[in-house]
C-alpha positions as a printed NumPy array, in Angstrom:
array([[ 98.761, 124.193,  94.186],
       [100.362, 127.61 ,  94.672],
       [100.064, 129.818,  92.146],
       [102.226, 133.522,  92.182],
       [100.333, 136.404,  91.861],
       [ 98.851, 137.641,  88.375],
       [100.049, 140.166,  85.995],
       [101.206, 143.096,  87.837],
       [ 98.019, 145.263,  88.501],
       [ 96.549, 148.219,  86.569],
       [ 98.4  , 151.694,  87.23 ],
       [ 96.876, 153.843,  90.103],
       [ 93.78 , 156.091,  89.045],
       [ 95.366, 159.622,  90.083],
       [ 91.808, 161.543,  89.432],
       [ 91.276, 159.648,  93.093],
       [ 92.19 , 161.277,  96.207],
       [ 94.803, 159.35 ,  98.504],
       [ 94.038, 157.131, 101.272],
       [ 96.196, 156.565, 103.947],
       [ 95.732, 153.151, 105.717],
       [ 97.096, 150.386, 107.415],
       [ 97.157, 147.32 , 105.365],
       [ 94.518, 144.375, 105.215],
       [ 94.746, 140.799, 103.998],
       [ 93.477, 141.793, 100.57 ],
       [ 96.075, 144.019,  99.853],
       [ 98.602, 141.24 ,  99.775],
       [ 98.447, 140.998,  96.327],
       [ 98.83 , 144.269,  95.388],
       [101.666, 144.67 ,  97.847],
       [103.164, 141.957,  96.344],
       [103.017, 143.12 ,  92.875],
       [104.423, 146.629,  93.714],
       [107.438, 145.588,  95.342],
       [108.561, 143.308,  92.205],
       [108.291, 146.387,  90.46 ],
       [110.616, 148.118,  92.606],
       [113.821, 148.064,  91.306],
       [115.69 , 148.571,  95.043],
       [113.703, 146.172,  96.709],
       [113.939, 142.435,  97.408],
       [110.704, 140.429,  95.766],
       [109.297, 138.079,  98.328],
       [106.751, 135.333,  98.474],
       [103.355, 136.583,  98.134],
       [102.713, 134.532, 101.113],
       [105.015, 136.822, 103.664],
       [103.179, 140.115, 102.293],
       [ 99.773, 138.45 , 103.028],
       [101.676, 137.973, 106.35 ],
       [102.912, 141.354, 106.752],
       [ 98.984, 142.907, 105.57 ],
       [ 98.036, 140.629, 109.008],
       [100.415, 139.775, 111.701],
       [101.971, 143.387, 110.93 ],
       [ 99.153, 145.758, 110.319],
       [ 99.723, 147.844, 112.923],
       [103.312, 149.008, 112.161],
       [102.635, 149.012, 107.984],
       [100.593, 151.866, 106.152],
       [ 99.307, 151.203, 102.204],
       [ 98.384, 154.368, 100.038],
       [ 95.077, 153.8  ,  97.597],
       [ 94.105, 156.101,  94.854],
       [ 90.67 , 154.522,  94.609],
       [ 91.211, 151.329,  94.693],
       [ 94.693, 151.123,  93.294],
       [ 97.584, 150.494,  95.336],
       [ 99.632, 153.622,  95.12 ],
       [102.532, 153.045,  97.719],
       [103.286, 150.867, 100.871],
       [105.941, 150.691, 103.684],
       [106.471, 147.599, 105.412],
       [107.557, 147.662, 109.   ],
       [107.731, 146.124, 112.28 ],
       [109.232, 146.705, 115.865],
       [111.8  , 144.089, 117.086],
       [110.77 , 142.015, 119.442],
       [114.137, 142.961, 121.753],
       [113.581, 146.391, 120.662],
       [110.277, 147.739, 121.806],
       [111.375, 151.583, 121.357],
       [112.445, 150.769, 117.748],
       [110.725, 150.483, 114.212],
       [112.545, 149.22 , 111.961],
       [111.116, 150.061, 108.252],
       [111.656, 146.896, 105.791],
       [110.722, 147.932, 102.544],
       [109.462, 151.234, 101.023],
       [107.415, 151.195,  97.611],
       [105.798, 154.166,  95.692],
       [103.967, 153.309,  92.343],
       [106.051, 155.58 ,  89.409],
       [103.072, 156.974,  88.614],
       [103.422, 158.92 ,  91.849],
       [107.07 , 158.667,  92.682],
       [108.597, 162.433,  93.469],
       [105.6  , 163.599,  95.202],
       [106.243, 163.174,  99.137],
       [103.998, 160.026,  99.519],
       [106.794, 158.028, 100.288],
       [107.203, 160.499, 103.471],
       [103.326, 161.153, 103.635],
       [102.972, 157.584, 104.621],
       [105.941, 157.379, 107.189],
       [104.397, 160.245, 108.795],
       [101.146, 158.401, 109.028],
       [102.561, 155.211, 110.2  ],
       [104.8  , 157.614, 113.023],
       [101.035, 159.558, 114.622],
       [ 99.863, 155.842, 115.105],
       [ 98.815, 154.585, 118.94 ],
       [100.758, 151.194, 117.64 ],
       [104.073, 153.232, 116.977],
       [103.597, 156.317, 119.862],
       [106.704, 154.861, 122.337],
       [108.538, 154.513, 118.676],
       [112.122, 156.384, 119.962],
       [114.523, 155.522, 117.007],
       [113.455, 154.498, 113.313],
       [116.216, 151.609, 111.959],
       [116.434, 150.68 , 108.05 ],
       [118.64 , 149.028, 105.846],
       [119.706, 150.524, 102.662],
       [122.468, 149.68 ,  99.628],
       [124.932, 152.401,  98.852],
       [123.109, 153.467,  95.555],
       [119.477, 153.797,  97.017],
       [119.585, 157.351,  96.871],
       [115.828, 157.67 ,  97.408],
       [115.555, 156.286, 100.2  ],
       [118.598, 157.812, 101.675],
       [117.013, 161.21 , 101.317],
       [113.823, 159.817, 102.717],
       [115.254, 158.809, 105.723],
       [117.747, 161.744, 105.881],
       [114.817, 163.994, 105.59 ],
       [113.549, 162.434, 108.401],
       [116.181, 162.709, 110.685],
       [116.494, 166.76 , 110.083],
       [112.346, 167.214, 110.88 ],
       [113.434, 165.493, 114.237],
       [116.807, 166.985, 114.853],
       [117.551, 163.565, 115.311],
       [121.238, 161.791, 114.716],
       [121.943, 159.231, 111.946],
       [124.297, 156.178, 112.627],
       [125.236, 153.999, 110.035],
       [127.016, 150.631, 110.107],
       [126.757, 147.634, 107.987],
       [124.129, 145.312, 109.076],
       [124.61 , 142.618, 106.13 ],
       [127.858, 142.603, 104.171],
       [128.037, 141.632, 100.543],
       [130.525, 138.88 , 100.648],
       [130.069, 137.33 , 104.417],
       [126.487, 137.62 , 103.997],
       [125.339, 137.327, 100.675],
       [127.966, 135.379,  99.071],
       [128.471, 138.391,  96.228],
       [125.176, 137.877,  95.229],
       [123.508, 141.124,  96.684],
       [124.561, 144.769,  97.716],
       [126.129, 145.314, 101.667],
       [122.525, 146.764, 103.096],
       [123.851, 149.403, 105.627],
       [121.875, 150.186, 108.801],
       [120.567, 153.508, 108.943],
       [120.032, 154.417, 113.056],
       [117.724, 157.468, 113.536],
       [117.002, 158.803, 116.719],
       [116.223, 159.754, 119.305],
       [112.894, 161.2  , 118.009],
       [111.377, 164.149, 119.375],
       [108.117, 162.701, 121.478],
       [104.772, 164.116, 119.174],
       [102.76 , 163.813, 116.288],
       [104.278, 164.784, 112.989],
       [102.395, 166.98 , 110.674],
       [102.352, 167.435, 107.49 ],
       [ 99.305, 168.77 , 106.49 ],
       [ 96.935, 166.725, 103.56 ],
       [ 98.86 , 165.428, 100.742],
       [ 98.547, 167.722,  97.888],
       [ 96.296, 165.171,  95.409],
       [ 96.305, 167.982,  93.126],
       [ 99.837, 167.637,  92.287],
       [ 98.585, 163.696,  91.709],
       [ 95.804, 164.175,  88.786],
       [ 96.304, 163.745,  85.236],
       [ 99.605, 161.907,  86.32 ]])
């Protein structure tokens, strides 16, 4: 019998410095229970996170603070669009929200071997996700890069009026290179 996950987990220990990983099949869970938290983000089946934490490790990046799941993007590159990564869903724990981590991981997830012929970063976003907006806006000035935007799924053709238009955000062409960033500032992070 299938059972959803349990109680939405503790909140993050912030006295632990960040870790900066790509996901594993035990993080499915917490994954899970982070997103439903979210209040931008669509909740999924705990069954396509524990998908995503395998089948797209390489193009996904998880934040601990000890072992508490802090923050997590979710990504993958289109099959028809090998120069592409398109970023699913983005999730930062409010204990940690305002803090760069969001942008901290993205950055992690962009130095990768997996993501190094990555050329243009594609997301959907509703009109009122300001957060990630900036995120992604942000993004676009550190690579002098352009920003399209179209709608990908529209509210009533798509969704039937039961969900926001999600707009594509086009970013791109990246500069080839690492980002950096320096270390997170985990200072800013204790006694959160």
């Amino acid at each position: 019998m299938y059972q959803e996950a349990p109680a939405l987990r503790k909140r993050p220990n912030s006295q632990h410095p960040i870790l900066i990983r790509p996901p594993v099949p035990d993080d499915g869970i917490a994954v899970h229970n982070l997103i439903r938290q979210s209040a931008f983000l669509d909740d999924n089946s705990l069954y396509c996170y524990l998908l995503v934490c395998t089948h797209f490790k390489s193009t996904s990046v998880v934040a601990m603070l000890g072992n508490d799941l802090a923050g997590v993007i979710t990504a993958y590159i289109p099959p028809e669009q090998p120069d592409t990564l398109f970023v699913w869903q983005v999730a930062v724990d409010t204990a940690v929200q305002g803090r760069g981590l969001a942008s901290r991981m993205l950055n992690d997830l962009l130095d990768r071997n997996s993501t190094r012929d990555i050329q243009y970063i594609e997301t959907t976003v509703t009109a009122d996700n300001s957060a990630s907006r900036a995120m992604f806006m942000s993004l676009a000035r550190r690579f002098n890069a352009g920003v399209s935007e179209s709608v990908m799924f529209d509210r009533e053709k798509h969704f039937l009026n039961l969900h926001d238009a999600e707009h594509m955000l086009r970013i791109g062409p990246l500069i080839p290179g690492p980002l950096s960033t320096g270390p997170l500032n985990t200072e800013s992070l204790k006694n959160t």
